[in-house]
Structure formats: C-alpha cells, structure tokens
N, C-alpha and C positions, 0 to 999 in steps of 0.2 A: 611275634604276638604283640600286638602294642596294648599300653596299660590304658587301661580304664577307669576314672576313677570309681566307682561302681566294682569293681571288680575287684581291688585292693582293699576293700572295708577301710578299718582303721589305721592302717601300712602311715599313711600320709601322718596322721596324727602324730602315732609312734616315731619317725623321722624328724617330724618339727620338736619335740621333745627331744630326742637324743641332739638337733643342732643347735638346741640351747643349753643343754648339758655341756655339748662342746663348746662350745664360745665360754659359758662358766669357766671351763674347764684349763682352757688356752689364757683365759683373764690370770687363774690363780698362779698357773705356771709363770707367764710375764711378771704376776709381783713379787715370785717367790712362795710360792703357796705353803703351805703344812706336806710333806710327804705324803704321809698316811692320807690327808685328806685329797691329795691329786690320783694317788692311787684308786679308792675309793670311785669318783669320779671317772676315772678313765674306764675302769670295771665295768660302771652302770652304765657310759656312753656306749660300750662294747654291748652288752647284754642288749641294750634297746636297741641299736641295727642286727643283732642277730635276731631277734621278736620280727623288727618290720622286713628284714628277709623272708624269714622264715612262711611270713602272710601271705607275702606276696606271691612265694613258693605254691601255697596252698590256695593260694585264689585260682594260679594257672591252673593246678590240678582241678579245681574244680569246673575254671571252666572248659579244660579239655572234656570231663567227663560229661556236662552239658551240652556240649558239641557231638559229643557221641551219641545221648540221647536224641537230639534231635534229629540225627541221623546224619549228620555233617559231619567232617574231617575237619580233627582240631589243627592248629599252626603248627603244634609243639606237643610231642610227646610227652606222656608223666615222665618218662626217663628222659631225655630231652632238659626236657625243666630241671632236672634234677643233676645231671652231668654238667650242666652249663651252673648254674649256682655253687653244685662242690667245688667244680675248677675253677671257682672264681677268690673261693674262700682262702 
C-alpha cells in the first residue's frame, strides 16, 4: 500500500516532532546530559513514534474499509496491517 499524505493525517507532523526530540536528545547525551533528563526525553521520543505509528496503522485501516465500501479490494488487510506493524515492533 503506498502512503499518501492525505491518508496519514498528522503521522508526518508527529515524526518531524519526535526527530527533533531526537537530535535534542543525541545533543544532550554528546554533552553529557542530566540522566533523568535523557531519560525523560528518550520516553517522549518513544511515545511520539509509537502515536505516529499507531496513525498510520489506523489510516490503512481506514482506507482498507473505504476500499471495501467502494467496492474495491483493498492492498492490505486490517490483519495484514496489523501483523506487519506488531512484527515490526
């Protein structure tokens, strides 16, 4: 199924946010950062790709079931979608 951006809503947003989180995050580690504080960080970089996963997860789902409405065979099964993301995790 190739992505769309259309299709992914705010996926993109959510990624460009967590690669600035990262690069933050690789900065404070190279100076020596606070622990607690790279912890922190690395937490919320995790949280926000598992968000823009997560979307993008539910954009396929939705456009498979749009594809069914229309009467068309989607790419990718909901279960499809969903065995290829767990095994990915």
């Amino acid at each position: 199924m190739q992505m769309k951006p259309e299709l992914v809503g705010d996926a993109l947003t959510r990624l460009r946010r967590a690669q600035g989180q990262l690069a933050a995050l690789i900065e404070d580690i190279e100076e020596g950062g606070d622990c607690a504080q790279v912890l922190t960080q690395l937490a919320a970089v995790s949280r926000a790709l598992d968000r823009a996963g997560f979307r993008i997860v539910a954009s396929g789902m939705r456009y498979c079931q749009q594809s069914r409405d229309n009467d068309e065979e989607p790419e990718m099964t909901e279960q499809e979608l969903e065995r290829l993301f767990l095994s990915l995790a």
